[in-house]
C-alpha positions as CSV (number, residue, x, y, z in Angstrom):
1,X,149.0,69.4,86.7
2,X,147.6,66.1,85.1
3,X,149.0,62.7,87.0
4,X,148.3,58.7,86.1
5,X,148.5,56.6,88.7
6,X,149.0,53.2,88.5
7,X,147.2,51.6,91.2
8,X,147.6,47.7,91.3
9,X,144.5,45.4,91.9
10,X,145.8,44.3,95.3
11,X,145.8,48.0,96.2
12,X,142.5,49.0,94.5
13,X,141.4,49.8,98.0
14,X,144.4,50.9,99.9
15,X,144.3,54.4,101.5
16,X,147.8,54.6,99.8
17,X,147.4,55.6,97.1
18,X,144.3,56.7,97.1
19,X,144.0,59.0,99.6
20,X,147.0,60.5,98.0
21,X,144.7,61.4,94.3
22,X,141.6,62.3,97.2
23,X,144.1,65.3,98.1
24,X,146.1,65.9,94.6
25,X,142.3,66.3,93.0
26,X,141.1,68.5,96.1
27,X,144.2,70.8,95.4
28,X,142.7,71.2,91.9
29,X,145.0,69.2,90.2
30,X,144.3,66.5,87.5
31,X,144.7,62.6,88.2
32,X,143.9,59.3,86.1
33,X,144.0,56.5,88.2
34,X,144.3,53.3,85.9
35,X,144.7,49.8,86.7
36,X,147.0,47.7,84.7
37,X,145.8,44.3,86.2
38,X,142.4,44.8,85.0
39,X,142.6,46.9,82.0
40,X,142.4,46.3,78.2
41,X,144.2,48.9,76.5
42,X,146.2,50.3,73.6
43,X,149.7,50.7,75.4
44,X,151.5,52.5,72.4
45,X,149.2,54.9,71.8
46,X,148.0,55.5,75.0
47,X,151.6,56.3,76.2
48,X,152.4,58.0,72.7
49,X,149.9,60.4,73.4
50,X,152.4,62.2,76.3
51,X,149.1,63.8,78.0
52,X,150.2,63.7,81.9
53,X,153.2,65.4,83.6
54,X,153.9,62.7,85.8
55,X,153.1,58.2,85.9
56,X,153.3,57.5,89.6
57,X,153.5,53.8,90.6
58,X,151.9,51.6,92.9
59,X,151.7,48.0,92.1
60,X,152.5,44.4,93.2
61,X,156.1,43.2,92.3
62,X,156.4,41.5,89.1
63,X,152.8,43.7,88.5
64,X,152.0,44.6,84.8
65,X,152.2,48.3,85.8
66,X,156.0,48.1,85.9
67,X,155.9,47.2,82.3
68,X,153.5,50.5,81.8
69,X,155.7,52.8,83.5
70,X,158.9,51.9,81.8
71,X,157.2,52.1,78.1
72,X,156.1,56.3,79.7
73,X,159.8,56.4,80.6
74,X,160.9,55.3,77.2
75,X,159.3,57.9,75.5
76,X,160.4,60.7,77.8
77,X,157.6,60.9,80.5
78,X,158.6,61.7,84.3
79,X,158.4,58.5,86.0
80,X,157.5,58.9,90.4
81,X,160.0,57.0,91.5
82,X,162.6,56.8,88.3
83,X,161.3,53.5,86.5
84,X,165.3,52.5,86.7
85,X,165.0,52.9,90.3
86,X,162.5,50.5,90.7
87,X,163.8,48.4,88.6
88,X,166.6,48.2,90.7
89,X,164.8,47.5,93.8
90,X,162.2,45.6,92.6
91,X,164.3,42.2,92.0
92,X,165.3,41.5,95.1
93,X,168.5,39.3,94.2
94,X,169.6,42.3,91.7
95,X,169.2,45.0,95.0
96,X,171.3,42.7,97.2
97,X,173.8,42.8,94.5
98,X,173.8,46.3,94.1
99,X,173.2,47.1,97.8
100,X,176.6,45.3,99.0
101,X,178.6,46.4,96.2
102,X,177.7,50.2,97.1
103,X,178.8,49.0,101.1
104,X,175.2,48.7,102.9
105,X,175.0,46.0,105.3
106,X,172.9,43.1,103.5
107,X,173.1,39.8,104.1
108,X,175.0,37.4,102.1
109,X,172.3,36.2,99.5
110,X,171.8,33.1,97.7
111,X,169.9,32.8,94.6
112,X,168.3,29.7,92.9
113,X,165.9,29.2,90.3
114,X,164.5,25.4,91.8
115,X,164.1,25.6,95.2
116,X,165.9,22.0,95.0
117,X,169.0,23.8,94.6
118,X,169.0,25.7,97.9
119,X,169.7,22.3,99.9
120,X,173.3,23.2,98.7
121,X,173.8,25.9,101.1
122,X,175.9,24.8,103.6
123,X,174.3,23.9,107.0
124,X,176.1,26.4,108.6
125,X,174.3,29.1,107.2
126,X,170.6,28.3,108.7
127,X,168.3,29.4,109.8
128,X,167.7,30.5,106.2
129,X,164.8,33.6,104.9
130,X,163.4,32.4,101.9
131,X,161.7,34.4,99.4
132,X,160.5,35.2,95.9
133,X,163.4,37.2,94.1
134,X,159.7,39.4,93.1
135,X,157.9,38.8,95.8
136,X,156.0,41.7,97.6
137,X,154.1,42.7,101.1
138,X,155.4,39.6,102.5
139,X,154.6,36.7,100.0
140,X,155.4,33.6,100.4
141,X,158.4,34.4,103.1
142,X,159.4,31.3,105.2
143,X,161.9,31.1,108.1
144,X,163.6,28.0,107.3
145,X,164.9,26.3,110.4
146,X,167.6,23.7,109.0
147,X,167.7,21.6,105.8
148,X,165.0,19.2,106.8
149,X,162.5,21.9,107.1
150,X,163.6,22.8,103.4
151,X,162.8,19.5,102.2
152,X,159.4,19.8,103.7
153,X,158.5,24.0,102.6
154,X,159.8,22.7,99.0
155,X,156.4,22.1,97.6
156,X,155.5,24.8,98.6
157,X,158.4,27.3,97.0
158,X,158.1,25.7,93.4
159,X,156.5,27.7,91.1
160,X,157.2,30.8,92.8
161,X,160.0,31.8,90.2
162,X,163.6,32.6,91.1
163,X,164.4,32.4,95.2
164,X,166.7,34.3,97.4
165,X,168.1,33.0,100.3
166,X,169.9,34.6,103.3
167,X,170.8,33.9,106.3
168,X,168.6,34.6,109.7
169,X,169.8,38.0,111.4
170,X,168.8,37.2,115.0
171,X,166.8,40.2,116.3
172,X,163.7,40.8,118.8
173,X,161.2,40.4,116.7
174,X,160.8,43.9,115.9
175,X,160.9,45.2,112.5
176,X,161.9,48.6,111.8
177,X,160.2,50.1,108.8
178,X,161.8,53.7,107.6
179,X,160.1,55.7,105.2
180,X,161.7,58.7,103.3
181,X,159.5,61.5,101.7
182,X,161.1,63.9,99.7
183,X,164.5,63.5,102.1
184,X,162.6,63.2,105.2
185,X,163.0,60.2,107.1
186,X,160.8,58.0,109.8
187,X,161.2,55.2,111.8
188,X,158.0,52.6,112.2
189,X,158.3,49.8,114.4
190,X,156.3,46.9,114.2
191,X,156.2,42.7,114.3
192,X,158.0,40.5,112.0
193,X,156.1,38.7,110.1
194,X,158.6,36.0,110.6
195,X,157.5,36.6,114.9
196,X,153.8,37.1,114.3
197,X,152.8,36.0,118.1
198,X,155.1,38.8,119.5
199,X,152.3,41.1,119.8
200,X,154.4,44.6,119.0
201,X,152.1,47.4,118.1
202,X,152.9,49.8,115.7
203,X,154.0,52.3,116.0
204,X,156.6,55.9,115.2
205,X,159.4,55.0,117.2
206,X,162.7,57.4,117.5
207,X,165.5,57.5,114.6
208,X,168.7,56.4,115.1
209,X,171.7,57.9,113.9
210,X,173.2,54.5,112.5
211,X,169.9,53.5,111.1
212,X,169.4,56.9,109.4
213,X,172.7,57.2,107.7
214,X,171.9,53.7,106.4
215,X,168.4,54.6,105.3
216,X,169.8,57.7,103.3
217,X,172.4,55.5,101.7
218,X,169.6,54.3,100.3
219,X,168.2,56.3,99.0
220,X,171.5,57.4,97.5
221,X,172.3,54.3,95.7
222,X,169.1,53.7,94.2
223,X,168.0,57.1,93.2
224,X,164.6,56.7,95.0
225,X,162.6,60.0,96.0
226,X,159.4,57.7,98.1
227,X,160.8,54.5,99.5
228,X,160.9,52.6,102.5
229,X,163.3,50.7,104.0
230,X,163.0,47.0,106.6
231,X,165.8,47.0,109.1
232,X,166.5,44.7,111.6
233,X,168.9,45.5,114.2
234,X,171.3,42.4,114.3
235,X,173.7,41.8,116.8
236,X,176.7,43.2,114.5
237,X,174.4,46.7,113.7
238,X,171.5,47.6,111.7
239,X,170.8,45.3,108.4
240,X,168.7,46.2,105.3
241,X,166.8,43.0,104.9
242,X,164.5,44.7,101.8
243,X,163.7,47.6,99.9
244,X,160.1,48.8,99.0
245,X,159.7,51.9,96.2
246,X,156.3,53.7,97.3
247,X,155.5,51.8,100.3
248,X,152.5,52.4,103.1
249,X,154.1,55.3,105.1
250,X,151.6,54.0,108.0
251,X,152.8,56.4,111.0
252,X,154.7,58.9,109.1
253,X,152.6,62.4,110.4
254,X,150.5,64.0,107.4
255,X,151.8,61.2,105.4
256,X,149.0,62.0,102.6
257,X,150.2,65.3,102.6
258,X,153.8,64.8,102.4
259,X,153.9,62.2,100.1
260,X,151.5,64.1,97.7
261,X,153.7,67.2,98.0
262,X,157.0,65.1,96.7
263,X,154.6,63.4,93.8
264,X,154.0,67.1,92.9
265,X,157.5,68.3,93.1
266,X,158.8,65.1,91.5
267,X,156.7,65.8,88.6
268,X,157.6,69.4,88.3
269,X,161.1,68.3,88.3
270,X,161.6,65.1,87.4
271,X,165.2,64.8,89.8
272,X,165.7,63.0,92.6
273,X,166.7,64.9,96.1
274,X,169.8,65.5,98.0
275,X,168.2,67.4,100.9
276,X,164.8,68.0,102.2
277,X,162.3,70.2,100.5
278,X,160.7,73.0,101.8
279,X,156.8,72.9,101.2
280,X,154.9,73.8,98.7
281,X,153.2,76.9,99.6
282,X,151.1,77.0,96.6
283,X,148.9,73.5,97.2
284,X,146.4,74.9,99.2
285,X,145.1,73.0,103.0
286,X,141.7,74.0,103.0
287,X,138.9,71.6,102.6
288,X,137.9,71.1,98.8
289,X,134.3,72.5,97.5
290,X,131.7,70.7,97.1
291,X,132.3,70.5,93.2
292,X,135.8,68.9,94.2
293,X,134.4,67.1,96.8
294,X,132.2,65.1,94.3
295,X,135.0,65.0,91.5
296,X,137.4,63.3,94.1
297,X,134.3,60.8,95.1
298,X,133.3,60.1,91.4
299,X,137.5,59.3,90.8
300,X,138.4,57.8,93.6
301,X,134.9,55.1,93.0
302,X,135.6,54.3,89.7
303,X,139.2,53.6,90.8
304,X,137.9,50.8,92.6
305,X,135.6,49.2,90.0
306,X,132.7,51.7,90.4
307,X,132.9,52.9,86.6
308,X,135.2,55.1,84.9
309,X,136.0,56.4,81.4
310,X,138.5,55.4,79.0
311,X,142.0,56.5,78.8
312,X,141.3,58.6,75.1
313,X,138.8,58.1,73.1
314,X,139.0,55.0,70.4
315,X,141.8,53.5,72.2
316,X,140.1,50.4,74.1
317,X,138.6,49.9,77.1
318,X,141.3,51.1,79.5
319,X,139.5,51.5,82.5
320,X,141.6,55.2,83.4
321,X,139.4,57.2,85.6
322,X,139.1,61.0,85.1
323,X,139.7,63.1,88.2
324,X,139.3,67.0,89.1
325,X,139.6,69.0,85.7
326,X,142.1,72.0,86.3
327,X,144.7,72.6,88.5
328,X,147.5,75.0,88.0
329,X,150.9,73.9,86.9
């Protein structure tokens, strides 16, 4: 198979993806890794031209992939996850929307466009979690105290674009991070970034029934295949506090594995899942020849600004990276 992956700037050196086209190319598949963020090229035709079987994502929120991968999914391609998917999950004030309508326990939200607006929300609801409505790997999220504390963090929320607000779920500290791949689930614990000095290591942790029903509603409701989910378990139950399509999957066993198994059978099948997948006997575990070896090496450098070629000839300087010619479908 031939794959593009859309790898974001601030992930140009992230074992996730990357790892994930190291393992696709050693299985003898194709990949293009190109990065939107830093890339001249000629979108129509470069999309026109219809020459991968799958566009996997992996960008920033509010990233100019996004943009990419809808224009592959207007014209037909398989998006990994389903570009209306991400959408959906992407704008955080849109997923709360769509998250409580659908009955999964989110917190009320508030939205605002000037942070200046937020000092209407009655007192009664702090402390307040403020964040970018596209914000991403923890930007610019405060804990806001009470009003006063508002006042002062409001320099530094303008500028940042439409806000959400909701209110504090009191908790330990602990994040729970669950990943799904291709209908599997796993539960990562780890420290709030809203508790940095609690010291928690992380770490796979059992899954709860609650939590796991919760995790696959997800998945349900959004029509995501690779996504992970932040819950913090509140004194009422479990509460989704965000929403990540093709996150980390730091913990989950064999995650490079797994995760480039479902890109694989996504792109074969373009649906999403309703129960887990057996694997794919076919993708072969031993390690790659030499010849691979130095075609995943050559791909996976360029990727992160060591060269690379251009997507098609004569159509700008696109900066996609050619991987390991060949693969069977």
């Amino acid at each position: 198979m031939r794959l593009c992956f859309l790898v974001e700037e601030h992930y140009r050196h992230d074992g996730m993806p990357l790892d994930v086209v190291r393992q696709l190319i050693a299985w003898g598949h194709r990949v293009d890794v190109l990065r939107p963020g830093n890339s001249l090229m000629a979108i129509s035709e470069a999309v026109r031209a219809g020459s991968h079987d799958a566009w996997v994502l992996k960008t920033v929120s509010g990233g100019p992939g996004l943009t990419l991968l809808e224009a592959a999914a207007a014209v037909g391609l398989t998006t990994v996850n389903d570009v209306r998917s991400i959408r959906g999950v992407r704008d955080k004030a849109l997923a709360a929307v769509i998250a409580r309508t659908r009955g999964l326990p989110v917190p009320v939200t508030y939205a605002a466009a000037r942070w200046e607006r937020l000092a209407e929300i009655p007192a009664s609801e702090y402390p307040l979690v403020v964040k970018p409505a596209d914000g991403s790997s923890g930007r610019a999220v405060r804990l806001v105290p009470t009003p006063d504390h508002l006042v002062e963090l409001g320099p530094e929320l303008a500028g940042e674009g439409l806000l959400i607000a909701q209110p504090y779920v009191p908790n330990s500290g602990t994040d729970l991070k669950v990943y799904c791949v291709d209908g599997e689930l796993y539960a990562t614990e780890r420290c709030s970034p809203l508790h940095p000095g609690q010291g928690v290591r992380e770490r796979q942790v059992p899954l709860g029934g609650d939590v796991a029903r919760i995790a696959a509603q997800v998945g349900e409701v959004f029509g995501l295949d690779l996504y992970g989910v932040d819950v913090l378990l509140g004194p009422d139950g479990p509460v989704v506090v965000d929403i990540n399509d093709f996150p980390s999957f730091r913990q989950v066993p064999d995650a490079v594995a797994r995760v480039s198994r479902a890109v694989l059978r996504l792109a074969r099948t373009g649906t999403a899942v309703s129960a887990p997948a057996p694997a794919l006997a076919q993708e072969p575990t031993a390690p790659a020849t030499e010849a691979q070896g130095a075609a995943v090496g050559a791909a996976v450098g360029a990727a992160v600004g060591v060269g690379g070629a251009g997507l098609i000839d004569g159509l700008g300087r696109a900066d996609l990276v050619n991987g390991a010619v060949g693969g069977a479908i």
